[in-house]
RODO-2510 file (C-alpha; in nm, 4 decimals, decimal comma):
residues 314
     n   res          X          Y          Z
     1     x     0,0000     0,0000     0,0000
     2     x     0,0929     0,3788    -0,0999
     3     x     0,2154     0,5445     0,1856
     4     x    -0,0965     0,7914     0,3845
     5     x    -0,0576     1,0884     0,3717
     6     x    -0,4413     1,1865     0,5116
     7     x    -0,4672     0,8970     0,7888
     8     x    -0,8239     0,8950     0,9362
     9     x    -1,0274     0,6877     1,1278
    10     x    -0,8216     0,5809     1,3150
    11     x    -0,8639     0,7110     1,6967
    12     x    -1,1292     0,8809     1,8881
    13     x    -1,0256     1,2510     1,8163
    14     x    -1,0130     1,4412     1,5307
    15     x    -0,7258     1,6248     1,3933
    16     x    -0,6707     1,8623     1,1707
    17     x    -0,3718     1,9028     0,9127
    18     x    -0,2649     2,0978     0,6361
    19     x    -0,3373     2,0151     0,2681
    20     x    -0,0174     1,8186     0,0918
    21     x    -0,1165     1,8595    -0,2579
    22     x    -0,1585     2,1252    -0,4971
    23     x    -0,4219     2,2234    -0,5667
    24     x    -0,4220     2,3531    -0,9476
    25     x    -0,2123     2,1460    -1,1261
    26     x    -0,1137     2,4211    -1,4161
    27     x     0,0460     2,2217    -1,6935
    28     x     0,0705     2,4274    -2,0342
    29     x    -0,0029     2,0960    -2,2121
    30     x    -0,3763     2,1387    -2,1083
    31     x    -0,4244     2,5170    -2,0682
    32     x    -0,6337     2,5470    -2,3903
    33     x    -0,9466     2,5473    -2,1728
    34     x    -1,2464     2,7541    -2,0591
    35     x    -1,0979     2,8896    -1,7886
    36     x    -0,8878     3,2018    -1,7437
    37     x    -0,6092     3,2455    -1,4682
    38     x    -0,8532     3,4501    -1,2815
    39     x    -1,0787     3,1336    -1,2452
    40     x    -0,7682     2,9391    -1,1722
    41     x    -0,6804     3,2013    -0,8841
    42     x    -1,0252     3,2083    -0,7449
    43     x    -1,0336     2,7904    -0,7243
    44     x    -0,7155     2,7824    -0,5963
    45     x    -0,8416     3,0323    -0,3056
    46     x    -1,1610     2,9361    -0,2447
    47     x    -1,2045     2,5850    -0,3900
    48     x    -1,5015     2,6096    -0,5883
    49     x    -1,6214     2,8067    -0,9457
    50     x    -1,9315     2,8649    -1,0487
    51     x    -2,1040     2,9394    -1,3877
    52     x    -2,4610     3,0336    -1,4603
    53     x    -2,6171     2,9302    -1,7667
    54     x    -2,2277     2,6913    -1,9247
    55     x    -2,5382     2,4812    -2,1103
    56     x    -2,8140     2,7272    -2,3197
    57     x    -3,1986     2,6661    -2,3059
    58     x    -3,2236     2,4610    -2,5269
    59     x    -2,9563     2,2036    -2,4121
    60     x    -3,1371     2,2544    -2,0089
    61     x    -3,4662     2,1335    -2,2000
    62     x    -3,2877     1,8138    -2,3364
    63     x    -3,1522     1,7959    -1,9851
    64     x    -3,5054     1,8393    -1,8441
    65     x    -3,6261     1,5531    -2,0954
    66     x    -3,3560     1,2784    -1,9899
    67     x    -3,3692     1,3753    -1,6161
    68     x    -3,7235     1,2714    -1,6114
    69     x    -3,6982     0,9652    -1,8438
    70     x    -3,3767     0,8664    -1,5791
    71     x    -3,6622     0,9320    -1,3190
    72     x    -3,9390     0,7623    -1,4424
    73     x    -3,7044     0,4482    -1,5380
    74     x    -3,5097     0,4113    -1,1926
    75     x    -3,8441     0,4919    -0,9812
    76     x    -3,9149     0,0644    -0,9176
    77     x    -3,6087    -0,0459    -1,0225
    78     x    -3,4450    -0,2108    -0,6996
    79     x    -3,0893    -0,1829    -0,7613
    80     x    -2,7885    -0,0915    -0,6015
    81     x    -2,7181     0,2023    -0,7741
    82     x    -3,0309     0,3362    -0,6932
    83     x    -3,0529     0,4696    -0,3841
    84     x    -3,3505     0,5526    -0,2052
    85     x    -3,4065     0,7772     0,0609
    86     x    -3,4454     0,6735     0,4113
    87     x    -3,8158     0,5600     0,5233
    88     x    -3,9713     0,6339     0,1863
    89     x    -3,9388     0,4745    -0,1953
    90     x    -3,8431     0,8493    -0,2654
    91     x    -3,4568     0,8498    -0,5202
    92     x    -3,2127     1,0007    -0,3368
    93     x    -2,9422     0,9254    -0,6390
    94     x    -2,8507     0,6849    -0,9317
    95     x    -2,4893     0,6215    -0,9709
    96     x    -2,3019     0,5570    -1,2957
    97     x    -2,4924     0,7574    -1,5564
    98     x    -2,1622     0,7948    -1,7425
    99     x    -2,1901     0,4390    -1,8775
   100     x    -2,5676     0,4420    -2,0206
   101     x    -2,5004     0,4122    -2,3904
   102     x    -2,7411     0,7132    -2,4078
   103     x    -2,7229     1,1157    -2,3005
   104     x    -2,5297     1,0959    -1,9858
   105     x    -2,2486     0,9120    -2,1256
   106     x    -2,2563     1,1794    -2,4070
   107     x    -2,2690     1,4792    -2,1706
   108     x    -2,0045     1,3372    -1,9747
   109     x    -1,7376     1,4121    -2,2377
   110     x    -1,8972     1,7226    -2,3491
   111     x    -1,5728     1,9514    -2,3748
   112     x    -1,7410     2,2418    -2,1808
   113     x    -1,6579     2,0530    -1,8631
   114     x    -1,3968     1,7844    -1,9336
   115     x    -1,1418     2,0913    -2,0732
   116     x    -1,2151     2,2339    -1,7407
   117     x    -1,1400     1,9365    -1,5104
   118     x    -0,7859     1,8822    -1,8012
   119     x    -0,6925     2,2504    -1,6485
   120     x    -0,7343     2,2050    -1,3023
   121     x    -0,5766     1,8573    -1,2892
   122     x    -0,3073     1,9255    -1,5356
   123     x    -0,3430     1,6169    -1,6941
   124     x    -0,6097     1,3997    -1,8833
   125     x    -0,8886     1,2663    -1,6553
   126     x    -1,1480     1,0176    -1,6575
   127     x    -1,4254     0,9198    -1,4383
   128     x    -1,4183     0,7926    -1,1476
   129     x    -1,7477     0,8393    -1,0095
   130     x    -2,1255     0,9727    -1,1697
   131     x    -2,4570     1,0002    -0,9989
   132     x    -2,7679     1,2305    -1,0119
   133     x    -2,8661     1,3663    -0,6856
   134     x    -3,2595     1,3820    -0,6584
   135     x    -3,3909     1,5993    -0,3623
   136     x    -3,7926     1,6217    -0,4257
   137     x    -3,9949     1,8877    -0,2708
   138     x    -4,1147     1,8804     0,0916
   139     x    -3,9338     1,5687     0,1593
   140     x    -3,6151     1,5808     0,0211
   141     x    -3,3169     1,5008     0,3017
   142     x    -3,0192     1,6839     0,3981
   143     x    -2,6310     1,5765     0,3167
   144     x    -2,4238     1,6265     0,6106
   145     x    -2,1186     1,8231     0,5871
   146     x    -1,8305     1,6018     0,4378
   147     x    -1,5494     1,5899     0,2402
   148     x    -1,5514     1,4057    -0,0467
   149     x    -1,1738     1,2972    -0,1069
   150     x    -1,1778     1,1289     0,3129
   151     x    -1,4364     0,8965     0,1752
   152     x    -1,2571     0,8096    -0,1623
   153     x    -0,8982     0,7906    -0,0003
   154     x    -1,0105     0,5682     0,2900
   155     x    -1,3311     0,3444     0,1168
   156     x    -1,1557     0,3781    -0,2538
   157     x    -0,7998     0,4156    -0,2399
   158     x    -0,7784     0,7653    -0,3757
   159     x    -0,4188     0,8297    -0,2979
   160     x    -0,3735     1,2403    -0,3714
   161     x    -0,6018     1,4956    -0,3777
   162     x    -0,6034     1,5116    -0,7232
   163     x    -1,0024     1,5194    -0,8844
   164     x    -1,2797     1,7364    -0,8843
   165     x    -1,6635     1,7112    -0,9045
   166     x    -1,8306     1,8945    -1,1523
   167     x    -2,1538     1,9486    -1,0722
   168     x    -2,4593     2,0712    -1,3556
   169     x    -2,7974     2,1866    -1,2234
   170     x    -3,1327     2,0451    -1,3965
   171     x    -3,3476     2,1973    -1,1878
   172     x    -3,3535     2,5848    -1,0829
   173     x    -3,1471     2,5737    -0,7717
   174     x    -3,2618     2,8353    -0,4866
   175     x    -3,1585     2,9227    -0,1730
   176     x    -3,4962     2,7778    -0,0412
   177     x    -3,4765     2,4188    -0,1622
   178     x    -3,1678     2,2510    -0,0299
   179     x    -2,8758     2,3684    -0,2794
   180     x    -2,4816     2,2453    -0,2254
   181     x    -2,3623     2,4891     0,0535
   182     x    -1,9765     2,5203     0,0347
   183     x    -1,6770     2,6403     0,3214
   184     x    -1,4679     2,8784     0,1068
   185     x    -1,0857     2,7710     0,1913
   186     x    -1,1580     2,4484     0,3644
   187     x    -0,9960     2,2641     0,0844
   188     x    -0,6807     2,3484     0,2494
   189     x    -0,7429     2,1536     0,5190
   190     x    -0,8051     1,7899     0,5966
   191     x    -0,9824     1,6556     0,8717
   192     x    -0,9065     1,3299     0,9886
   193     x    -1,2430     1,1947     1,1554
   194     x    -1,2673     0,9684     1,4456
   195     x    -1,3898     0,6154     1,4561
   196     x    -1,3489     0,3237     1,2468
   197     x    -1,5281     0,2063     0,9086
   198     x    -1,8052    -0,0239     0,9317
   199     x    -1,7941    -0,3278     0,6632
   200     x    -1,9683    -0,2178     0,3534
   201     x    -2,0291     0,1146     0,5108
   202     x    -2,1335     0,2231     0,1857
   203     x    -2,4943     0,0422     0,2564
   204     x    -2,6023     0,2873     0,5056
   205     x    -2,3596     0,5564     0,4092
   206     x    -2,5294     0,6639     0,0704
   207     x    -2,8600     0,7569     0,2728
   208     x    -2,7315     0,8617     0,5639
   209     x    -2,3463     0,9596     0,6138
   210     x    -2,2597     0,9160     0,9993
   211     x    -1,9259     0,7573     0,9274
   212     x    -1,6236     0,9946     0,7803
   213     x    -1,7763     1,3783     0,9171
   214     x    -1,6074     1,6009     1,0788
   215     x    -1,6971     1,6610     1,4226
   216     x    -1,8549     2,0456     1,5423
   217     x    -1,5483     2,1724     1,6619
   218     x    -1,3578     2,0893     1,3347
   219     x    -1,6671     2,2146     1,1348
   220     x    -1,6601     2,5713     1,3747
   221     x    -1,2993     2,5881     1,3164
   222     x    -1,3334     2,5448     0,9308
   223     x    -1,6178     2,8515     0,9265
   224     x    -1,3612     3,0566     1,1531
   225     x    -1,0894     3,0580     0,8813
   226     x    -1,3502     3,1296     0,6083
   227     x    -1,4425     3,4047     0,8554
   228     x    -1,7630     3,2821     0,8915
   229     x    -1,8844     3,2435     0,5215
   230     x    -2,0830     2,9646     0,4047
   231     x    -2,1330     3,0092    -0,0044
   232     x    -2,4570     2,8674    -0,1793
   233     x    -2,4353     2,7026    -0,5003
   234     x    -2,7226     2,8824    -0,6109
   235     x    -2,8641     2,9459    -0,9922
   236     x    -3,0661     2,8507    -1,2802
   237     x    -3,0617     2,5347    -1,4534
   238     x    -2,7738     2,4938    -1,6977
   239     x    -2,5331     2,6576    -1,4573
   240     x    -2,2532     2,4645    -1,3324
   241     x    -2,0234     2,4267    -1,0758
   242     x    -1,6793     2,2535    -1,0198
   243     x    -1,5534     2,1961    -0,6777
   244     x    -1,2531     2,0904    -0,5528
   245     x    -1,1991     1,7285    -0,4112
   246     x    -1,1573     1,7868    -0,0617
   247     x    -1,4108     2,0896     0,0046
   248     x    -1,6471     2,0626     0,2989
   249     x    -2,0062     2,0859     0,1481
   250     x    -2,3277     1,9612     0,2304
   251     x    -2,6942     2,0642     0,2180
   252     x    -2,9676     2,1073     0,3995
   253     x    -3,3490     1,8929     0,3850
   254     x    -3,5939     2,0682     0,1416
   255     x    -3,8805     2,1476     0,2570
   256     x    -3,9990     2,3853    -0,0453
   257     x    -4,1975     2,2635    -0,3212
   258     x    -3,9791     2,2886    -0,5736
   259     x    -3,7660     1,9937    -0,6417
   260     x    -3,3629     1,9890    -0,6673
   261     x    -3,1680     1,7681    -0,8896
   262     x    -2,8077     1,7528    -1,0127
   263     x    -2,6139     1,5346    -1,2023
   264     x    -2,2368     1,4965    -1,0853
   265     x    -1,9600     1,4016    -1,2983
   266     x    -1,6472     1,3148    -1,0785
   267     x    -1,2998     1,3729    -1,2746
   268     x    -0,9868     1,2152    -1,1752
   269     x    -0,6408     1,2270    -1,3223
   270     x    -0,5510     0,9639    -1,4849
   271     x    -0,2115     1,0152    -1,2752
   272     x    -0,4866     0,9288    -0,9343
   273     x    -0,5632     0,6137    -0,9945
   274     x    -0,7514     0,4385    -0,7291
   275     x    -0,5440     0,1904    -0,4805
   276     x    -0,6294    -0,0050    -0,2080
   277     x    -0,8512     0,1191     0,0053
   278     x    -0,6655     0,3404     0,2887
   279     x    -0,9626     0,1783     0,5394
   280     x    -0,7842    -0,1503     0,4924
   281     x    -1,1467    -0,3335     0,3719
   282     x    -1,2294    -0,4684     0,0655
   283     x    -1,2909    -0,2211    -0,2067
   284     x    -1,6854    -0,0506    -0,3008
   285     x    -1,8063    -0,1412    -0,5779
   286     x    -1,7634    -0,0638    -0,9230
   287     x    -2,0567     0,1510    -0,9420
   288     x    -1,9325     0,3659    -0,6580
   289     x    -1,5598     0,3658    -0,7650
   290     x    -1,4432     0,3023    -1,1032
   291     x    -1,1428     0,0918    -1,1814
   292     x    -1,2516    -0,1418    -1,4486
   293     x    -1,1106     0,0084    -1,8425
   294     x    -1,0218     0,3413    -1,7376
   295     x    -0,9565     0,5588    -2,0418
   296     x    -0,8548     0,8782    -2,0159
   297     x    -1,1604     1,1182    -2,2177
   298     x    -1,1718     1,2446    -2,5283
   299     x    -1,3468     1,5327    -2,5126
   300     x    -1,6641     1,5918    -2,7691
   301     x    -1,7278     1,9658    -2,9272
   302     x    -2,0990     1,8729    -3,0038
   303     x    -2,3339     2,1148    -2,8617
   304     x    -2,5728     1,8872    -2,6664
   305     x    -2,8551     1,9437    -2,9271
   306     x    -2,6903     1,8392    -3,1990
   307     x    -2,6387     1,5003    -3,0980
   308     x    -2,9838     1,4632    -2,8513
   309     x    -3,1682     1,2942    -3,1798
   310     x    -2,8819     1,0107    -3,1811
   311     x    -2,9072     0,9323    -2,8405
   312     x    -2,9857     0,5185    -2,8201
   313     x    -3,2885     0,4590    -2,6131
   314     x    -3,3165     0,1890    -2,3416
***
């Protein structure tokens, strides 16, 4: 095994340490991208960018369209990748969309986003995780605060800090209906939670994350170097944002009765590959954690319209 360099779980306090990676990788072999050095700057500072409106109207009605036939087609299916929520036969997410032969799989290499994730990883990427995150009205339940990348270094073996999410809104996101909320800075900073991981914590995990968050004085302590700022991913649909690997985020239950829904691509550099799990368990599955044919992507200039009548149909 790789040596750890973000040990956690592994006592009954939690620490906190600095951040050992970069966190923009600039490499002039990818900088023909969409974004400029300011963007770079501000994701290097903060850890997050967002766009409003990357896709047009009529690629967020195409969107619309496969969201609900992804809906309508997962709602009974008892899989899983499907994940409902807790107490209810309500979706709370569908994992590996990248690999449905169909619009997913297309918009995951659509070079809007995959040029972006080549600039901030400095290298060529592939996935290494996809899901849509369904949060319906009045019922939809919160995400505790978590890093990603202390789930994926101890459950998948992610060795560096070295991906980012990119995450494209399908529904209007408001401030009202449970959108991502984000701790500017905390990227620089790596909690190491107490306890131990449960066998196939992943079972429980997906609806409910109790396993792998920080504590409330790590959390207060985060806030306190942010100077008390919590950010909103907030806008319409077709905006998008990328965050960095290791950001605390979460989100709050919505109540409202206006639905949220995302889709997340996860990018990796192909330089990350996954190890063995950090936990010392067996690894997730597949669906969770790729590591079966990773390519790196080739990014596609189609505008999503122009390719939404070839889409195959399951």
């Amino acid at each position: 095994m790789a040596v750890d360099k973000y040990p956690s779980r592994n006592g009954r306090e939690a620490k906190i340490m600095e951040r050992k990676d970069p966190v923009v990788h600039r490499n002039p072999e990818f900088s023909d991208g969409p974004l400029r050095e300011k963007d770079l700057n501000s994701f290097e500072e903060n850890g997050y960018l967002l766009f409003e409106k990357l896709f047009n109207d009529d690629e967020v009605s195409i969107m619309k369209s496969e969201l609900q036939r992804t809906m309508d087609y997962n709602k009974e299916r008892d899989a899983d990748d499907v994940i409902k929520e807790p107490g209810s036969n309500e979706i709370r997410s569908v994992f590996e969309i990248h690999k449905d032969s169909g619009f997913f799989q297309a918009l995951a290499k659509n070079e809007r986003i995959v040029k972006a994730a080549q600039q901030i990883l400095g290298s060529q990427v592939y996935i290494t995780q996809s899901r849509i995150n369904f949060k319906p009205g009045f019922k939809g339940k919160e995400f505790y605060w978590h890093s990603d990348f202390e789930t994926w270094h101890q459950e998948d073996g992610m060795p560096d800090m070295r991906a980012v999410s990119c995450s494209i809104i399908l529904t209007d996101n408001y401030e009202f209906n449970g959108p991502l909320m984000l701790v500017p800075g905390s990227h620089k900073w790596f909690v190491s939670c107490p306890g131990a991981t449960p066998e196939q914590n992943y079972k429980s995990s997906l609806k409910k994350q109790e396993t792998g968050v920080p504590d409330n004085d790590s959390m207060s302590w985060l806030v306190d170097q942010a100077d008390g700022r919590i950010d909103r991913a907030t806008g319409p649909a077709g905006s998008v944002l990328f965050f960095e690997c290791n950001t605390m985020h979460g989100s709050a239950g919505n109540i409202s009765p206006y639905p949220r829904s995302n889709v997340f691509f996860v990018f990796n550099s192909i330089e990350n590959k996954l190890q063995e799990p950090f936990s010392g368990q067996d690894a997730r599955p597949e669906f969770l954690a790729n590591r079966e044919n990773i390519q790196p992507i080739q990014p596609n200039k189609d505008r999503l319209q122009n390719f939404s009548h070839r889409i195959k149909r399951n």
